[in-house]
N, CA, C and O of each residue as an XYZ file, in Angstrom:
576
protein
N      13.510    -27.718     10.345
C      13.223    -27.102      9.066
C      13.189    -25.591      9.260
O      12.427    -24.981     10.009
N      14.176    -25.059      8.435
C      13.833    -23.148      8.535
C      12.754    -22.957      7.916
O      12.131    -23.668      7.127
N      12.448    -21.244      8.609
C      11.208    -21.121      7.827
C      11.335    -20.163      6.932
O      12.287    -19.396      6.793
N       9.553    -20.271      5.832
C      10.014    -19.325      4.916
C      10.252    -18.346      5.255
O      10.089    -18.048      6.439
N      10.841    -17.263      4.134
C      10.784    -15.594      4.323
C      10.671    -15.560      2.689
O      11.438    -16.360      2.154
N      10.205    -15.117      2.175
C       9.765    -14.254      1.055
C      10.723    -12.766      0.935
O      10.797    -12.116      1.978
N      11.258    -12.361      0.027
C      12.545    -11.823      0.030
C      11.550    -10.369     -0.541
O      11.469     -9.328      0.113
N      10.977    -10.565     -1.654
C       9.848     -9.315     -1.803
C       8.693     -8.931     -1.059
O       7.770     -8.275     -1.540
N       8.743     -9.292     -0.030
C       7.747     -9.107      1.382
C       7.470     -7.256      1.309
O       6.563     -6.426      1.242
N       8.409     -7.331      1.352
C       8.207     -5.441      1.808
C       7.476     -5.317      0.198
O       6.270     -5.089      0.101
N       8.243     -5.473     -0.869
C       7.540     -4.730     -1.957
C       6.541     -4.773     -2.093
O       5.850     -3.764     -2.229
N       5.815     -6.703     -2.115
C       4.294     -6.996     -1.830
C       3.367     -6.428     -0.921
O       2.208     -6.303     -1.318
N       3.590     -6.147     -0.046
C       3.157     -5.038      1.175
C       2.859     -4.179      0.387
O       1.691     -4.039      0.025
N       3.874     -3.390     -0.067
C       3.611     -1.847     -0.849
C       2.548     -2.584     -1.707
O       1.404     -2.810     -1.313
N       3.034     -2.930     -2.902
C       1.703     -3.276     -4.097
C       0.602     -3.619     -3.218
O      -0.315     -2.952     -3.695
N       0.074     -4.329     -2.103
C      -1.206     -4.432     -1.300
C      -2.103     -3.434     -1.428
O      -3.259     -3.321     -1.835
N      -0.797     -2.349     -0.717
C      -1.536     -1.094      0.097
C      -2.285     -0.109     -1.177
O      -3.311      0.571     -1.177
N      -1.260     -0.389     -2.218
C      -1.289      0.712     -3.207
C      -2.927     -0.009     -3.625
O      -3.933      0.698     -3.673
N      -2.942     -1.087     -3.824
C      -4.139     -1.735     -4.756
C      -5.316     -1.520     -3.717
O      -6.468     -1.412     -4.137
N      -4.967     -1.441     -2.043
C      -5.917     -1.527     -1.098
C      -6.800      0.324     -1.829
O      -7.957      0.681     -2.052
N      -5.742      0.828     -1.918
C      -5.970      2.293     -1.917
C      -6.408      2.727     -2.998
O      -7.244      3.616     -2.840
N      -6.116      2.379     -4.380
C      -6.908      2.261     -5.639
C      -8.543      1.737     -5.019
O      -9.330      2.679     -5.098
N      -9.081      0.662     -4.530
C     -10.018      0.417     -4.546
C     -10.354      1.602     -3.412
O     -11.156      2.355     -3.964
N     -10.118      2.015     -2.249
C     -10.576      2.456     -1.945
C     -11.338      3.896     -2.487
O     -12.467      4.271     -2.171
N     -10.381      4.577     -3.392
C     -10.438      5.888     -4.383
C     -11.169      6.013     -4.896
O     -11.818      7.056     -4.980
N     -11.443      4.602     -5.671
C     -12.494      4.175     -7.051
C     -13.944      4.019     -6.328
O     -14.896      4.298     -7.056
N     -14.335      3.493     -4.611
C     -15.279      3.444     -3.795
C     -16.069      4.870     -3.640
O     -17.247      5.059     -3.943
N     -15.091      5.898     -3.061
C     -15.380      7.158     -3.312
C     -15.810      7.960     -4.367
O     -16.418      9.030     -4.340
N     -15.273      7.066     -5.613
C     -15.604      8.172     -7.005
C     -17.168      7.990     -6.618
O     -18.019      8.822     -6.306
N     -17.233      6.220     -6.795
C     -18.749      5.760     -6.913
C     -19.870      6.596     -6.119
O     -20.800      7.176     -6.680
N     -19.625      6.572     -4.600
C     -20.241      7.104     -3.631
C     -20.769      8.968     -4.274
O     -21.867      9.521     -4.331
N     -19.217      9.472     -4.690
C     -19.872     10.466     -5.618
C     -20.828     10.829     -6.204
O     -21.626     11.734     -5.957
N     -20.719      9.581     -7.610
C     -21.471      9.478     -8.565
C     -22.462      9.336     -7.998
O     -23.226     10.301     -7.995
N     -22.765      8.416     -7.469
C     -24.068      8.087     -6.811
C     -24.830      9.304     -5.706
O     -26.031      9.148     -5.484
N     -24.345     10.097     -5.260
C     -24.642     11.688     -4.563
C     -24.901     12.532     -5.423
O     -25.865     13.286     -5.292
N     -24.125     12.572     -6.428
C     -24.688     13.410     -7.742
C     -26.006     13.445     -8.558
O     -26.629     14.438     -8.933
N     -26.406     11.573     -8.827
C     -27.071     11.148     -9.419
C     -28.676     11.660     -8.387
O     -29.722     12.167     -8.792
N     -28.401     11.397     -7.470
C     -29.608     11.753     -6.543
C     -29.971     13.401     -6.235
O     -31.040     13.979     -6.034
N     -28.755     13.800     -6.289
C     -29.105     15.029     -6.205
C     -29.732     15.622     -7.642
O     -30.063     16.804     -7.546
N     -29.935     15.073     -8.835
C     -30.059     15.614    -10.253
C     -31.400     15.002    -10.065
O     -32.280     15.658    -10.622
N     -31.953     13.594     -9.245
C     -33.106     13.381     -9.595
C     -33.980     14.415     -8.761
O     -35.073     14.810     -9.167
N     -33.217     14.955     -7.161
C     -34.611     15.996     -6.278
C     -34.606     17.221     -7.207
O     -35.670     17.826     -7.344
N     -33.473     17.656     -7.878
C     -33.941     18.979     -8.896
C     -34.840     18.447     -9.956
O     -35.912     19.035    -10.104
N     -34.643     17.697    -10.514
C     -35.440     17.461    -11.954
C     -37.201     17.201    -10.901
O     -38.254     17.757    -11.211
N     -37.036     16.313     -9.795
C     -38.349     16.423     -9.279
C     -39.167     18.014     -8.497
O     -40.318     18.439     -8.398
N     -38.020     18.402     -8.149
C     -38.301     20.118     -7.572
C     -38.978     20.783     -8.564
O     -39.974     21.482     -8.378
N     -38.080     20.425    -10.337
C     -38.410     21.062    -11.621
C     -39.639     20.978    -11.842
O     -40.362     21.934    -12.123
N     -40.039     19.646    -11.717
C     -41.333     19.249    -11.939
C     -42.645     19.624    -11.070
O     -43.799     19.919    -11.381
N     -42.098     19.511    -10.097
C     -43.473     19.966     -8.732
C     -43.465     21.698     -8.906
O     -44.419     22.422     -8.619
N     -42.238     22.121     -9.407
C     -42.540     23.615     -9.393
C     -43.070     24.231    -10.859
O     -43.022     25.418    -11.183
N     -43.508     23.291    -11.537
C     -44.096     23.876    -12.693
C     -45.342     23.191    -12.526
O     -45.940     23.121    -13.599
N     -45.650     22.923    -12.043
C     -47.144     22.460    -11.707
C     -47.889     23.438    -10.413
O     -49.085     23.579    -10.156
N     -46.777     23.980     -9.796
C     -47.316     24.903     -9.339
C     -48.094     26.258     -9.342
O     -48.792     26.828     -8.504
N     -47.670     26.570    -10.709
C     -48.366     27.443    -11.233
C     -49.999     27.363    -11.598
O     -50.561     26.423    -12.160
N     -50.379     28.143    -11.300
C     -51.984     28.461    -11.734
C     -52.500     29.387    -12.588
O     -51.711     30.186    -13.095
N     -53.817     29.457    -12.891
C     -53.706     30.407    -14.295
C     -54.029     31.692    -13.618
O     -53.818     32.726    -14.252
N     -54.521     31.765    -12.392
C     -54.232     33.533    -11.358
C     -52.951     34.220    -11.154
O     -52.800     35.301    -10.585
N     -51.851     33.317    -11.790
C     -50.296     34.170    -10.969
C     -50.514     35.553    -12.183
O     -51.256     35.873    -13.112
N     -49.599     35.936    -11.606
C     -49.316     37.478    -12.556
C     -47.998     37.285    -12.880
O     -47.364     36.371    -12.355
N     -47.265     38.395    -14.070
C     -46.855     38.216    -15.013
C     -45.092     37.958    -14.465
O     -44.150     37.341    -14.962
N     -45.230     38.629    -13.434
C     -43.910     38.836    -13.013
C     -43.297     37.743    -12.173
O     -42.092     37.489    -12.171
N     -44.478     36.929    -11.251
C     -44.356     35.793    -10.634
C     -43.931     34.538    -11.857
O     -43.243     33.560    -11.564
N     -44.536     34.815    -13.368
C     -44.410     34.348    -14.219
C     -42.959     34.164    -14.512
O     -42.306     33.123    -14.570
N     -42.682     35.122    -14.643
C     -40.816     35.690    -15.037
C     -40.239     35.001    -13.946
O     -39.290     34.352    -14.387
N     -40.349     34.859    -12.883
C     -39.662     34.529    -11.396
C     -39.508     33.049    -11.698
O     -38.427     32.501    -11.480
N     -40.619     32.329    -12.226
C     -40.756     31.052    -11.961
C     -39.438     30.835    -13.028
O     -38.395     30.367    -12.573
N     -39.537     31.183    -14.398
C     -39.132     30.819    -15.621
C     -37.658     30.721    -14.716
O     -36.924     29.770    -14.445
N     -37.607     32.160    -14.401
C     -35.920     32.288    -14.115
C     -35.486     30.964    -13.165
O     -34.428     30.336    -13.193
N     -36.452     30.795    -12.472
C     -36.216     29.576    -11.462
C     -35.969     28.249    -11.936
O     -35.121     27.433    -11.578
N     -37.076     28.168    -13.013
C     -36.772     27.041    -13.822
C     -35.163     26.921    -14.408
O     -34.659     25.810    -14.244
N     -34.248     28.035    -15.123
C     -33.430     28.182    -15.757
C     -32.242     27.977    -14.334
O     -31.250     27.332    -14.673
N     -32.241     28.229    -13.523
C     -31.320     28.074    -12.356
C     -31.595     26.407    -12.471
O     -30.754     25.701    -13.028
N     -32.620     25.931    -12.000
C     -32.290     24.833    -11.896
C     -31.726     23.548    -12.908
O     -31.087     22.517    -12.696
N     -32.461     24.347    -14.399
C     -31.556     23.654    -15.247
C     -30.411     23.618    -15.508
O     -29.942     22.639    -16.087
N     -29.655     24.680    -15.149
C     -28.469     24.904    -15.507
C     -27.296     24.247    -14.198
O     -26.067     24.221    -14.263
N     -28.346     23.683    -12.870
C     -27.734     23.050    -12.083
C     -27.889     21.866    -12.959
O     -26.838     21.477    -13.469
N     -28.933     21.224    -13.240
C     -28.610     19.828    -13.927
C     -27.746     19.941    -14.211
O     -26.776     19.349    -13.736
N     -27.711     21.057    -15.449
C     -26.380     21.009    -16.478
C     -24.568     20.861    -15.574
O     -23.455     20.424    -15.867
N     -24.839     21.133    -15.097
C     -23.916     21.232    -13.847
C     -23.723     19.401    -13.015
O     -22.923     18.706    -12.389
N     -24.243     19.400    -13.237
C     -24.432     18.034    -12.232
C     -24.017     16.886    -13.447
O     -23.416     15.944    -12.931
N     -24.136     16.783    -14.462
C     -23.849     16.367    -15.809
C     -22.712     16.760    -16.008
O     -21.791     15.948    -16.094
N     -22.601     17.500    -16.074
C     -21.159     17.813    -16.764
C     -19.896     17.205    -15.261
O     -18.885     16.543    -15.495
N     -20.137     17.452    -14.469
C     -19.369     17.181    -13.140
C     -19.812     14.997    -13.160
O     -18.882     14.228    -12.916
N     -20.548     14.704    -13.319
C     -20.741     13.842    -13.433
C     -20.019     12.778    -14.438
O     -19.653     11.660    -14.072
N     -19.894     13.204    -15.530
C     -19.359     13.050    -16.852
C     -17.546     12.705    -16.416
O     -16.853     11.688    -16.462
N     -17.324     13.971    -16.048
C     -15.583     13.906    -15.521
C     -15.842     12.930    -14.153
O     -14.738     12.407    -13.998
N     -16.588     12.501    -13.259
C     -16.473     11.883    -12.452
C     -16.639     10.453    -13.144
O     -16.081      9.501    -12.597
N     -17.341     10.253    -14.260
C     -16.885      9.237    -14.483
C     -15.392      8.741    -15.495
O     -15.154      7.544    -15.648
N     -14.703      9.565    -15.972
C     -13.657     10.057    -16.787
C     -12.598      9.316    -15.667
O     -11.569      8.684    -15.908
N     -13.177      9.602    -14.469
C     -12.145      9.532    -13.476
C     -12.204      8.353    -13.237
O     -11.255      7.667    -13.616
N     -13.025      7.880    -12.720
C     -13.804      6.391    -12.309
C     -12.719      5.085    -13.689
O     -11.989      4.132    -13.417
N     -13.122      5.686    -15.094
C     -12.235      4.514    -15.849
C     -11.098      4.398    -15.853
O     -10.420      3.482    -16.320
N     -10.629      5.810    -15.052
C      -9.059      5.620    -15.265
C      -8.479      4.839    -14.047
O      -7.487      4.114    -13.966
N      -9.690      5.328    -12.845
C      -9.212      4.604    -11.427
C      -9.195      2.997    -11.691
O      -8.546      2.165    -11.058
N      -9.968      2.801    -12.652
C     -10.455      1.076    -12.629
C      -9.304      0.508    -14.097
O      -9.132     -0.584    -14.638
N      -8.912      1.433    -14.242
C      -7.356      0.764    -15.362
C      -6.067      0.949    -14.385
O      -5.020      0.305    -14.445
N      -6.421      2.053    -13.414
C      -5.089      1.880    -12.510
C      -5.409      0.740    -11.488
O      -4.320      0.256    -11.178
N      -6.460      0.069    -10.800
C      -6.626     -0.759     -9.860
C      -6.794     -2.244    -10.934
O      -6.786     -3.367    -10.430
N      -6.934     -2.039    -12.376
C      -6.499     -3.731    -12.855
C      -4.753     -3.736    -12.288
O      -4.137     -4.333    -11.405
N      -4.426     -2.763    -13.297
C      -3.020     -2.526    -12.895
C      -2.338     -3.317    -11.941
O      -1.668     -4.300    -12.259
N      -2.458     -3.000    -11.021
C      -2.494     -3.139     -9.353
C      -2.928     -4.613     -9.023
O      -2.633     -5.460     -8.180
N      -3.536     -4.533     -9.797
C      -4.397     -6.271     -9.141
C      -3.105     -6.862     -9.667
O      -2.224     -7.343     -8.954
N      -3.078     -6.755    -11.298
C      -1.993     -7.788    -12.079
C      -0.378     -7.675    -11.621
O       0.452     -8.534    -11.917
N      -0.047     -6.329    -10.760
C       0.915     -6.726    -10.402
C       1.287     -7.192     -9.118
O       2.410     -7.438     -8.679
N       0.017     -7.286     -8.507
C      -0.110     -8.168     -7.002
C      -0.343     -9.449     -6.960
O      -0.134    -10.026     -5.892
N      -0.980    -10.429     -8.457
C      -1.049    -11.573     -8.916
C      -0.140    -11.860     -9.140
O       0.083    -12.918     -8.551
N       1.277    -11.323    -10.131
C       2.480    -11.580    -10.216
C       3.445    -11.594     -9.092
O       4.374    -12.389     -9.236
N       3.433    -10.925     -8.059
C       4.127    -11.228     -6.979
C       3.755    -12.421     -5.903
O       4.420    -12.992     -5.039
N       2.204    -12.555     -6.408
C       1.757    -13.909     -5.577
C       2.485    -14.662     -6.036
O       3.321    -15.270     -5.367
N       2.272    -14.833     -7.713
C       3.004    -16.106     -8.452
C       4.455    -16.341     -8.065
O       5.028    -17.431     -8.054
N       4.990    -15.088     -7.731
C       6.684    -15.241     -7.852
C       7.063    -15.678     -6.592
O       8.051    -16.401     -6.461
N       6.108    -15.175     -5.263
C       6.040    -16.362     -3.984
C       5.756    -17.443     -4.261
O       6.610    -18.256     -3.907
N       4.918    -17.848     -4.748
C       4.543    -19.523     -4.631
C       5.881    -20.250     -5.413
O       6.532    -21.255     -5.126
N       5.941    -19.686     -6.061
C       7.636    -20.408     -6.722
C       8.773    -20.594     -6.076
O       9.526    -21.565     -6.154
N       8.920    -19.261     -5.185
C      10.228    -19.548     -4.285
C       9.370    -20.214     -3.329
O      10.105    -21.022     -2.762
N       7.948    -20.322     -2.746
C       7.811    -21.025     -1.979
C       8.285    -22.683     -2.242
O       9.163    -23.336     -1.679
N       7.582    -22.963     -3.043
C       8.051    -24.474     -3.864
C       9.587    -24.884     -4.147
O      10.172    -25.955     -3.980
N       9.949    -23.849     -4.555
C      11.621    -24.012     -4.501
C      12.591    -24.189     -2.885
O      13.764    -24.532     -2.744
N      11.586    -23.816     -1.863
C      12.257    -23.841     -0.547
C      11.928    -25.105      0.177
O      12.539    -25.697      1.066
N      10.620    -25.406     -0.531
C      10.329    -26.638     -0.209
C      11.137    -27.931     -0.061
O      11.524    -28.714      0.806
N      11.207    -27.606     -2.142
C      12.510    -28.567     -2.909
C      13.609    -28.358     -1.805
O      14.042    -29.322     -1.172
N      13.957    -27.343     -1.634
C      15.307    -27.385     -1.184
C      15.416    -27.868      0.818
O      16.334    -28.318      1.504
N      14.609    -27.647      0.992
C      14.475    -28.320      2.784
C      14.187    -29.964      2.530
O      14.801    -30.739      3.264
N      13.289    -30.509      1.535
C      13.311    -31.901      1.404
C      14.133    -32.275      1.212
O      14.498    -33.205      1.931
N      15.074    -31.787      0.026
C      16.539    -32.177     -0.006
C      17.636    -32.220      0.575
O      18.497    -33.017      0.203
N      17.837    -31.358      1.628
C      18.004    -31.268      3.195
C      17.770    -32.391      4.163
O      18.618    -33.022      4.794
N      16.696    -32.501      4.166
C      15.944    -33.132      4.903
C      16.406    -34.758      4.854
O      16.973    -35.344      5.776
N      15.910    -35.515      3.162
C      16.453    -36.486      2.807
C      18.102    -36.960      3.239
O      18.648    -37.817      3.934
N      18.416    -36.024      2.514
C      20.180    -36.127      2.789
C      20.795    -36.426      4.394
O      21.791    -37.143      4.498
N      20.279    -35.958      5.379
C      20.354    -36.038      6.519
C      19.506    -37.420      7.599
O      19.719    -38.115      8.592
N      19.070    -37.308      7.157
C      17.982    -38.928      6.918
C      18.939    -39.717      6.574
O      19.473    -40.459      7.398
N      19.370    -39.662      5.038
C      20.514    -40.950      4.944
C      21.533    -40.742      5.477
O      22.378    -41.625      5.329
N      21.909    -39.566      6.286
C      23.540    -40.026      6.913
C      22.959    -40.605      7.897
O      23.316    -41.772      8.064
N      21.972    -40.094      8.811
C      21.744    -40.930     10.411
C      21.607    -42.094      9.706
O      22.715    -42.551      9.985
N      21.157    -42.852      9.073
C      20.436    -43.940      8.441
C      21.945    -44.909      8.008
O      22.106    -46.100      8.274
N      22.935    -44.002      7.281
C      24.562    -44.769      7.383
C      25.586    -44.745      8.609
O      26.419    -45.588      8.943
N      25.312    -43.710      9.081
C      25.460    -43.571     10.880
C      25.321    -45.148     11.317
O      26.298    -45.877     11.489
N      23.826    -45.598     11.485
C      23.721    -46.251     12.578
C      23.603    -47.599     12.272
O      23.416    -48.565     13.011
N      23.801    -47.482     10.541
C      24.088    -48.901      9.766
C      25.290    -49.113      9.855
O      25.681    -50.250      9.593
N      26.229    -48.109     10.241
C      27.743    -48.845     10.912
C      28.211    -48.672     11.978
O      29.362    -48.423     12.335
N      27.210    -48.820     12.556
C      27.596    -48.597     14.224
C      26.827    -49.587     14.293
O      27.118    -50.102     15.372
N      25.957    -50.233     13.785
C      25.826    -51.832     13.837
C      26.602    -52.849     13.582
O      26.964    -53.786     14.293
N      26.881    -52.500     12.207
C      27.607    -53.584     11.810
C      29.059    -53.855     12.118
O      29.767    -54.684     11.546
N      29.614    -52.571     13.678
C      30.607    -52.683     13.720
C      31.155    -53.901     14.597
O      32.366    -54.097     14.692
């Protein structure tokens, strides 16, 4: 019996790698997001521990210092949000290009298993056919 070969081998390969590599992309956005997200909660907690720091002895200018400090760090939130926002912008598009990818790596499965089945058909039929010649072969080399 020959064996299979799959004739879109190489292409399926490619669609693999490409879909291996979509997920991998879309892993990274996450890892992102998720670095971002943590970094927005130690400012908002920095925000917080540093306005409690104040006492009613500071003077006016330490006053001004803090505010301004406060405003830096909000405007990192703001920053971290907005970068966040497009990271996820990115994230839906990575996860419409890796369905993508999936569905056309499901379709090349499907289109193997068909020629697989079809090679099947066609080696049984092989197979059979050769079966009945030995089989008329040696039914007249008996009966000769």
């Amino acid at each position: 019996m020959a064996a299979f070969k799959f004739k879109f081998e190489s292409l399926q390969n490619v669609k693999k790698s490409l879909e291996k590599k979509a997920q991998r992309e879309l892993a990274a956005i996450d890892a992102k997001i998720k670095n971002l997200e943590t970094a927005k909660i130690d400012l908002l907690v920095e925000l917080k521990n540093h306005r409690l720091s104040t006492d009613s002895n500071t003077i006016m200018s330490e006053i001004q210092f803090i505010k301004g400090y406060a405003r830096l760090i909000q405007a990192k939130i703001s920053s971290i949000d907005n970068a966040t926002t497009e990271l996820n912008t990115e994230k839906d598009k990575k996860i419409d290009e890796l369905l993508q990818k999936s569905k056309e790596h499901k379709i090349f499965d499907k289109i193997e298993e068909k020629h697989f089945e079809r090679f099947t058909k066609t080696q049984n039929k092989i197979e059979l056919k050769n079966t009945d010649e030995i089989a008329i072969l040696k039914f007249a080399r008996v009966h000769k």
